[in-house]
Every structure is written in C-alpha cells, then in structure tokens.
C-alpha positions in Angstrom: 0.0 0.0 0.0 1.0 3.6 -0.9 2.4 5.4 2.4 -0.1 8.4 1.7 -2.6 6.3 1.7 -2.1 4.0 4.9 -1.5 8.1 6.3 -5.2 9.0 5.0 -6.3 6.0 6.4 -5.0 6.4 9.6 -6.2 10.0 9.8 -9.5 8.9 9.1 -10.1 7.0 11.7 -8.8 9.5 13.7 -11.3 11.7 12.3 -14.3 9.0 12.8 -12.9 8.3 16.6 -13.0 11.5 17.3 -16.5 11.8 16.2 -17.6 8.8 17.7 -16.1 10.1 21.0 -17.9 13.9 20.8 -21.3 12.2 20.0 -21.6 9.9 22.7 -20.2 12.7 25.4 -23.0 14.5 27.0 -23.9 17.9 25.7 -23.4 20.5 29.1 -25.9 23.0 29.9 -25.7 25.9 32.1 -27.7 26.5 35.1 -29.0 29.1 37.7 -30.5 28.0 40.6 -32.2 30.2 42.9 -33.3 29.4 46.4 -35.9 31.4 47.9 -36.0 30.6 51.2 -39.4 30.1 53.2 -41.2 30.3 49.8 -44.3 28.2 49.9 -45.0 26.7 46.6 -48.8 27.6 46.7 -47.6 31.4 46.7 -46.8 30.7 43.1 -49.2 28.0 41.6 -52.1 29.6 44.2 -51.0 33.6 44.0 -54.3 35.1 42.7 -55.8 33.8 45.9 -53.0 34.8 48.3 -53.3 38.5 46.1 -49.6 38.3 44.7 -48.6 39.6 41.6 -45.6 37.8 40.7 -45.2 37.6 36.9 -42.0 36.3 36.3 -42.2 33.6 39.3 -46.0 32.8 37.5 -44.3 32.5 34.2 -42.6 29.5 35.1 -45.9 27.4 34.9 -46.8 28.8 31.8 -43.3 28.0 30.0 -41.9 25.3 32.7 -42.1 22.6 34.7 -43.3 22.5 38.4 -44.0 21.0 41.5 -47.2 21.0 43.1 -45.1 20.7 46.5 -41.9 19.2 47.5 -41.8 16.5 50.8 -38.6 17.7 51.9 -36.6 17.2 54.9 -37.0 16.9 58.7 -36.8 19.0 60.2 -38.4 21.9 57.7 -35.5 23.9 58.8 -32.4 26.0 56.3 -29.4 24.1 56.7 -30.6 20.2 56.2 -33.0 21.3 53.4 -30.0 23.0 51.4 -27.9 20.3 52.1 -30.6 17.7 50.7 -30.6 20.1 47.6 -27.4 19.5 46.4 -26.8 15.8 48.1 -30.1 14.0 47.1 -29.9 12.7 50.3 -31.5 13.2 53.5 -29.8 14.3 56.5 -29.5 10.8 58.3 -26.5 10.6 55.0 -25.1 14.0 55.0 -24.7 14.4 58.4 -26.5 17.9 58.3 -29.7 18.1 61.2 -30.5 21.4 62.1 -29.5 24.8 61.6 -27.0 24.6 64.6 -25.4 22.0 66.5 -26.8 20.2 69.9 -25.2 22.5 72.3 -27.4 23.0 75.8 -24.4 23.9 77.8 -24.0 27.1 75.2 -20.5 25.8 74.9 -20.7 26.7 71.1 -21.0 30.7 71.6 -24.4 30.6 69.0 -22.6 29.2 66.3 -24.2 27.9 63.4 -23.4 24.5 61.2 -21.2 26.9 58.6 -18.6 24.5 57.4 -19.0 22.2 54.1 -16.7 19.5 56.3 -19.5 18.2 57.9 -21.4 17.0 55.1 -20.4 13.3 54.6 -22.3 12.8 51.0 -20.9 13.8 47.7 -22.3 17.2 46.5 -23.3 18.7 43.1 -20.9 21.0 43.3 -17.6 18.6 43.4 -19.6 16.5 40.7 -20.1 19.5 38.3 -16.4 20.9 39.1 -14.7 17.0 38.3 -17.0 17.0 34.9 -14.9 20.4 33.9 -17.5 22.9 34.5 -17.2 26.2 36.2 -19.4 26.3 39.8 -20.1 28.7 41.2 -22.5 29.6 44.7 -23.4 32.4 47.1 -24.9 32.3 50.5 -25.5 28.8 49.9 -25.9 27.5 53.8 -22.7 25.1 54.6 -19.9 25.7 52.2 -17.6 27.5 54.3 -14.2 26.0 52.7 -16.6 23.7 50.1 -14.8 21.3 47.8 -15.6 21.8 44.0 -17.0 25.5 44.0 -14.3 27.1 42.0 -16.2 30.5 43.1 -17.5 30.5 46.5 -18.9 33.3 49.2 -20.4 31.1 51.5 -23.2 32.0 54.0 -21.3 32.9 57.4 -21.1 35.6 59.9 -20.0 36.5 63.1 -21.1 40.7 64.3 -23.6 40.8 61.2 -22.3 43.9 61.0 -20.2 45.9 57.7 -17.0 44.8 58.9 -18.1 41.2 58.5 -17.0 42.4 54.8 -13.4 41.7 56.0 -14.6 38.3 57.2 -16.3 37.1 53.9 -13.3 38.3 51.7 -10.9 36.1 53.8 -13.2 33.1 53.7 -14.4 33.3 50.1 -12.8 31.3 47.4 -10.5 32.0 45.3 -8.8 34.6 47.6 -9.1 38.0 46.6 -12.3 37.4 44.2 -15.0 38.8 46.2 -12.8 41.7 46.4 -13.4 42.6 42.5 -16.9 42.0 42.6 -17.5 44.2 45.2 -15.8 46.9 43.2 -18.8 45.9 40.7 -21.6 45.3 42.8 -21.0 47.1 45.8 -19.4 46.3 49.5 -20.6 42.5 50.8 -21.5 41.9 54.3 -24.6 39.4 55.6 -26.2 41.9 57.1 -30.0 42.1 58.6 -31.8 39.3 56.5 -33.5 42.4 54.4 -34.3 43.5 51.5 -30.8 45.9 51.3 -29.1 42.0 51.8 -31.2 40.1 48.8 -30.4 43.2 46.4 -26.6 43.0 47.5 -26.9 39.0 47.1 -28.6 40.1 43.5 -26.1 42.0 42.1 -23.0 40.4 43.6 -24.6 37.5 41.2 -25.1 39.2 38.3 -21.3 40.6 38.2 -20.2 37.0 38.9 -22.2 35.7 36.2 -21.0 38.4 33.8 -17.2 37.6 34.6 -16.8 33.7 34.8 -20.1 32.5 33.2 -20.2 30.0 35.3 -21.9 26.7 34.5 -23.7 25.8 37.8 -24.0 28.7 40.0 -26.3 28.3 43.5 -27.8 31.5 45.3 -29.2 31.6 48.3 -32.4 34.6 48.6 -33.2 35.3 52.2 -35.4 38.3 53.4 -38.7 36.2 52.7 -37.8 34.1 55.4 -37.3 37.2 57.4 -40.7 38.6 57.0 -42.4 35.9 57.3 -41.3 34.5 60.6 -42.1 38.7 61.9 -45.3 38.4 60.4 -46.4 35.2 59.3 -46.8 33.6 56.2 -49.2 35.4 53.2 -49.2 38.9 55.5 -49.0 42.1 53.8 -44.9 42.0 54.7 -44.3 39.0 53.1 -46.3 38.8 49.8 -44.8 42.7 49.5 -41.3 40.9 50.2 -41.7 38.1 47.4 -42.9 40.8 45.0 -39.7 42.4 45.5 -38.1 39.3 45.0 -39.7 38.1 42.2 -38.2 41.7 40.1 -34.9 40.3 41.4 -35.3 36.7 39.9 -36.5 38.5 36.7 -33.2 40.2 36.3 -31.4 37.4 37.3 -32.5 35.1 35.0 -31.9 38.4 32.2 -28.2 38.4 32.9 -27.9 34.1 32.7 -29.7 34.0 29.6 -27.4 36.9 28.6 -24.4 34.6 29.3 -25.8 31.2 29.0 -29.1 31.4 26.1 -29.6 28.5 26.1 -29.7 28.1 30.5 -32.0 26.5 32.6 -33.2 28.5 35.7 -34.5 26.4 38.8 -36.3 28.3 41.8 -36.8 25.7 44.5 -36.9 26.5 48.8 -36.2 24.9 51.5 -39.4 24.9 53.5 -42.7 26.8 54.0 -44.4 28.6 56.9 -47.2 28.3 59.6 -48.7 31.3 61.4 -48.0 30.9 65.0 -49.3 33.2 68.4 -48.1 30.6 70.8 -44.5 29.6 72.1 -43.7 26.5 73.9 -40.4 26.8 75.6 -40.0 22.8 75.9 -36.0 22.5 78.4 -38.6 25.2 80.8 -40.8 22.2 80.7 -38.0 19.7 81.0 -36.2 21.8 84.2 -39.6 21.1 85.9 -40.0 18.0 85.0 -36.4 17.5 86.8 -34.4 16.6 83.4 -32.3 19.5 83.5 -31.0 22.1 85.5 -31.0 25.9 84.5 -29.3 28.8 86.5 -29.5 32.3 85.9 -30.6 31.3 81.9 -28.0 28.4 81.5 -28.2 25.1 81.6 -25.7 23.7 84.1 -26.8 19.9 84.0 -29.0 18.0 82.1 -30.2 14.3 81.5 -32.4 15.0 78.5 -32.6 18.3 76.6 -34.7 19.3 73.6 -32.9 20.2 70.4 -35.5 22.4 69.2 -36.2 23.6 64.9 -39.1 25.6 65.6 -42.0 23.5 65.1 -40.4 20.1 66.1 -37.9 19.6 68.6 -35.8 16.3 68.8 -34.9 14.9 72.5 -31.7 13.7 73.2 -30.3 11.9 76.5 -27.0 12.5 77.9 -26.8 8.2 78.4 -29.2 7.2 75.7 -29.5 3.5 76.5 -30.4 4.8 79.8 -34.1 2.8 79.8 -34.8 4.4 83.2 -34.6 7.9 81.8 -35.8 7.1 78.6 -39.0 6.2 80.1 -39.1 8.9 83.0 -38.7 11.6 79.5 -41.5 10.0 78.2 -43.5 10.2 80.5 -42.9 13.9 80.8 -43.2 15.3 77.3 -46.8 12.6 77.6 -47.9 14.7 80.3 -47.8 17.7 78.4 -48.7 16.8 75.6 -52.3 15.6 77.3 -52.7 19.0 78.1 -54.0 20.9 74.3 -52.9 24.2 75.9 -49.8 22.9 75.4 -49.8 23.0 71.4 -48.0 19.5 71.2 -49.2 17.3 67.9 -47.6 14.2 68.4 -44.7 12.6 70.6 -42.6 10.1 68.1 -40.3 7.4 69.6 -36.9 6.9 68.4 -37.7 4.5 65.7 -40.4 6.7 64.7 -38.4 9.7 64.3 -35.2 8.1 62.6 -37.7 6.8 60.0 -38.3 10.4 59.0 -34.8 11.3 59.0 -33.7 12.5 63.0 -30.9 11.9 64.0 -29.9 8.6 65.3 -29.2 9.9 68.9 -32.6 11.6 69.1 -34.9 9.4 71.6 -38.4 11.1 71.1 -38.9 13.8 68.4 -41.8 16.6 69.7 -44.1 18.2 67.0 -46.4 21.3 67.0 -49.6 21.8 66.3 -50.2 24.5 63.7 -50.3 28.2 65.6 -47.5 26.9 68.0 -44.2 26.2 68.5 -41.2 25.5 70.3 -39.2 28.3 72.0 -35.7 28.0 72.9 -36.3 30.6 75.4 -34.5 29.1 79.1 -35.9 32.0 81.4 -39.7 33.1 82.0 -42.9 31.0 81.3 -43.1 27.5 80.1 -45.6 29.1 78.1 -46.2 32.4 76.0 -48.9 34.2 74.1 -47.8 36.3 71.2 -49.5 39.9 71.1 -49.8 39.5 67.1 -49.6 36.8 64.5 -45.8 35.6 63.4 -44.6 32.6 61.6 -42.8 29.8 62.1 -41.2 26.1 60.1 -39.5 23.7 61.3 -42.2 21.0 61.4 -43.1 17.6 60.0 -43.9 18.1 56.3 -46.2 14.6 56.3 -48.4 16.2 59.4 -48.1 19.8 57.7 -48.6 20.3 54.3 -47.8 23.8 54.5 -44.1 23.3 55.1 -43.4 21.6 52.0 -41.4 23.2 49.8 -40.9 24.6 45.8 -39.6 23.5 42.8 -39.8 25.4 39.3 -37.6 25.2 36.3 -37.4 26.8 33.3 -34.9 25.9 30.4 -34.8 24.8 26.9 -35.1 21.2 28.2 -37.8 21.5 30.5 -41.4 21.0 28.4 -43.7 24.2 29.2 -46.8 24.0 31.9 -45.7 20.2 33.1 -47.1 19.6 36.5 -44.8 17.1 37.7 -47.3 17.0 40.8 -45.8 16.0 44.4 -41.6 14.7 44.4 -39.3 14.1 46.9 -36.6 16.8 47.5 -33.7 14.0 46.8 -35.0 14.2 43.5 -34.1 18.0 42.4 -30.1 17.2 43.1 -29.6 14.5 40.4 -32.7 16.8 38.0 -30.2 19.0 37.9 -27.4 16.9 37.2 -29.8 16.1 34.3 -30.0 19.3 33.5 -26.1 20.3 33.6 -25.5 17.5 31.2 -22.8 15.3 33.9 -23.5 12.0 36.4 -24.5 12.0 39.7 -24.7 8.4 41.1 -24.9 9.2 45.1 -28.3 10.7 45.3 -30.9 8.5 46.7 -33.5 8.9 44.4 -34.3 9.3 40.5 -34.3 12.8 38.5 -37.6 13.7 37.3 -38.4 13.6 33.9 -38.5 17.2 32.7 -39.2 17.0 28.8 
C-alpha cells in the first residue's frame, strides 16, 4: 500500500474516533438555581388567591415545569434542606440536622453549622467541578471552605455587621475574588436578612455571572424568610417581600440567559411557613420535670434536653441507652402533651423519628400543632402568648402540608406547563445533574423527567 494512503487511512479513523467520542459525550448546559428561602409553593401555583402579583415567578408554569409541592426534609429547617438540595440525600446521609449543632451547655458561643466538612455525602458542586464545568454559589448555607466550587462566598457571619466584609473576603474562594466584585456590585456583608441584603446578594450575582459565566451557579435569597417568621406567612410584609423578590429573579435570570441562552433557571426553597401566636419553651418544661437544670438562663446539668427547629424539637439523653430515663422523659413530654394548651401534635419514639430522618441519637422527636411552636427561650414562662400573628417552620412536612417546599424550572429542556405533581426533594439534586448535562450516582432517588 501507498504510504499516503495507509497516512489517510490512519487519519480517518482519527477523524471518525474523534467523532464517535464527541457524540456519545454529554452535551453540558448551564444552570441558575435560585433558592428562595421560606417560599411556599402555593404562593406561586395559588398567587391570585393569596393576592400576589408575581409575573415572572408565575411565568414559570406557563413556560416550565413545576411542582405542586416538594416533601422535603426533617426538620423543615435551612441548613438540612440545602444540604438535601445539592446531596439528594436526606440528612440521616449527610450528616446535616439542624440549623446549629446540639449544644445545651452554650459551649458553642451561637454558632451555626457553617462548614461544608460536615457533610459526609458527595455534592453537586464537586460533581459539576470534576465534569470540567465552572461552579459557582453564594450564600449557599454550609460551604464554608466547600470542595468543587471554584467560586465560592459562603453564608457565614459573626457581628452581622459591615466589617463582616473583611470576614467574607478572607473566607471566600479564590482569595481575593470577592474583592473585584464588590468593586462591581457594591461592599458584601450578611447583614440584617432584608431586602438591602437580597439586592446585594442580587447583584454580587449578576457581576459573577458576567465575569466567569459559570456553568452551575447556586444563590441563596433570604429576606422572605425574614418577614415571614415577623409576620407570618401570606401577611401584607411578606407577599410585599416576594414581590420584591420576584423583580430580582426577573433580572437574574436576564443576565444568565445573557451569558448562558440556552440556560436553565430552577427556583426551588427549603421549607414553607405556619402562622403561630403561641411559644412553647420545651428545656422550661423539662427543668420542671427534673431533666435538667437551669441557673440564671444556662443550663448547668442536664439528662435530657430538647434540640429544638421551631416547630419540632428532637430529644436527646446524655446516656441514651439509659431505659430508666428514657421512660421517666417520656412520661414527661406525655404529660404535656395531654394538656392541648400545650400545642404539642404528636410525641414520636426513636424509631419513629429516625424513619423520618432524625438523627440517630434523638430518643423522642416533639411536634407542634399548627399556631404553636417550640421556643428556645431558658428563662420566664413555660408558656407564651404572642401579642400579634408571626410565623414559624420547622415542622413535620407529612403532618403539615404547609411546610413543603418549591420546585420550578425553566430551560430549553424543560417541556412548558408540566405539573410534575408531588416529588421528593432528593430528587431535584440529580434533575439538575440532568439538567447540567454530567453524572450523579450518590443521590438517593431518580431525576424527574422534565421533557
């Protein structure tokens, strides 16, 4: 054979290799996805009857696909819902179980679970970022020092004051980048959970998106949950709030689909709300019930103590396989729960509760009736009357429909005004996987089918 030609020969198979090897590799899409936190999914598919006018959040059931609710995680609280969001697991896997950790001594100063090293389960993030695509998050709860977000401000504070600026550009990732886009959108700091803080949150996104274009980037909206725990949910505040908000997801999604045309933007949340007037400050209950010990509004000993989320609260025991004491807190929380005044829905046992996702350590797990819950309060009455209507999360999403949460996307992969009706929330990490175009085998359940 002619040299040239065993040459073309070997080229062209080159060629059809090559070929071969970009058609079966997945095409990658680009995608925004915003949390709202404390958004109730009914404020979008129900808003005429709640009196919201939220065009560009209604949109997305006219060009998208949506949830009619989401059964998310226990409890209904920030930090285990985000984590589920971009695990697909629930917290009994990642590790994540309430906004802050079991601390009734107050050893831990009020911190909060910040850090991305206690999540045990593989995250979207690190699978996006080892796929080659640029991540991205902001205010995303638990990614202090996260793995795979190449650009990263995480949600973390200490005074909640402007000089936590200083904090936020030593913490973000890489160093030095938060610095340039706060010469674009203005000085950073995780102020009040207001309205000042979701425009700052808006357009510190919108100058990262114009500068790295990243291909997954997570942001974390806030000030709804704010209102809404002052006023309760569907008050004048709040739907005013998400009216705000939904302007701001309106000019998010202008500057992706400037970067990315052909992007898909998801909206999901992390819980929804319950109006509450009454407060049941549960260790009160459990210092007179002889459990614990509190002196001058710290607890200085304690057999059992209630790690409270708002409307649910999970019991632990300093001996756990202590029968004696399991039975004599039993016997206590069944006391007051006998009394209605009380506000107290239902006692679960151990196995009970780690079914749905508590902790293994937790022996009972306490949950409110709607219009209560639990306080965290360790001076003055067991229980309090609230002069005016507020609102409150935190409990069991299968007892309380209300606390389930949202899921909307929008994208040139998503079929317009598909009801995808009722999923599980450890469905929306590997959706988006879907959607991004890359693998995500650790989730523990199926993506929806979006087209």
């Amino acid at each position: 054979m002619h040299p040239f030609r065993k040459l073309s020969l070997a080229a062209l198979a080159l060629v059809v290799g090559t070929a071969c090897l970009h058609a079966a590799a997945p095409k990658h899409h680009a995608v925004l996805v915003i949390s709202i936190d404390g958004l109730r999914p009914d404020a979008v598919t129900h808003a005429e009857e709640h009196g919201l006018k939220i065009p560009v959040l209604r949109s997305f059931l006219r060009d998208g696909v949506y949830a009619d609710a989401v059964n998310n995680a226990v409890p209904t609280y920030t930090y285990p819902n985000h984590t589920t969001l971009m695990t697909g697991v629930w917290p009994s896997v990642h590790g994540i179980y309430n906004n802050t950790p079991f601390d009734p001594e107050g050893k831990e100063n009020g911190r909060w679970n910040w850090y991305a090293n206690m999540v045990k389960a593989p995250t979207l993030w690190q699978a996006a970022h080892n796929a080659g695509l640029v991540t991205a998050s902001l205010h995303w709860p638990v990614t202090m020092n996260a793995k795979g977000i190449d650009y990263n401000v995480p949600e973390f504070w200490s005074s909640r004051t402007e000089s936590d600026h200083y904090l936020l550009e030593a913490v973000s990732q890489p160093h030095g980048y938060l610095e340039k886009l706060e010469h674009t959108a203005g000085t950073y700091f995780p102020g009040a959970s207001d309205i000042t803080y979701d425009e700052l949150l808006t357009k510190t996104a919108i100058a990262l998106i114009q500068d790295k274009h990243p291909d997954l980037l997570t942001l974390h909206i806030v000030s709804l949950d704010h209102v809404a725990h002052a006023h309760g949910p569907f008050s004048t505040e709040a739907n005013d709030r998400l009216e705000q908000i939904d302007g701001m997801v309106g000019r998010l999604m202008k500057a992706e689909r400037a970067a990315h045309p052909d992007a898909s933007i998801v909206v999901v949340s992390d819980h929804g709300f319950l109006p509450v007037n009454h407060i049941l400050n549960l260790n009160l209950a459990l210092a007179k019930a002889g459990l614990l010990k509190i002196e001058k509004g710290k607890i200085t000993f304690w057999e059992a103590a209630a790690w409270e989320s708002g409307g649910t609260a999970m019991i632990l025991l300093k001996s756990p396989s202590d029968a004696a004491m399991i039975k004599k807190t039993g016997d206590a929380l069944k006391q007051l729960a006998a009394d209605p005044a009380n506000g107290i829905d239902a006692v679960l046992s151990h196995q009970e509760a780690v079914a749905l996702g508590a902790t293994n350590d937790a022996v009972f797990l306490v949950d409110m009736k709607s219009g209560y819950r639990i306080g965290p309060a360790l001076t003055g009455a067991v229980l309090q009357d609230l002069p005016s209507t507020t609102g409150a999360h935190g409990f069991l999403p299968s007892m309380h429909s209300e606390l389930r949460s949202a899921f909307f996307v929008v994208g040139p992969t998503a079929r317009a005004a598909k009801d995808v009706g009722v999923i599980d929330m450890r469905q929306i990490a590997p959706t988006l996987a879907a959607l991004l175009g890359i693998s995500f085998p650790s989730a523990g359940a199926a993506p929806l089918n979006v087209r």
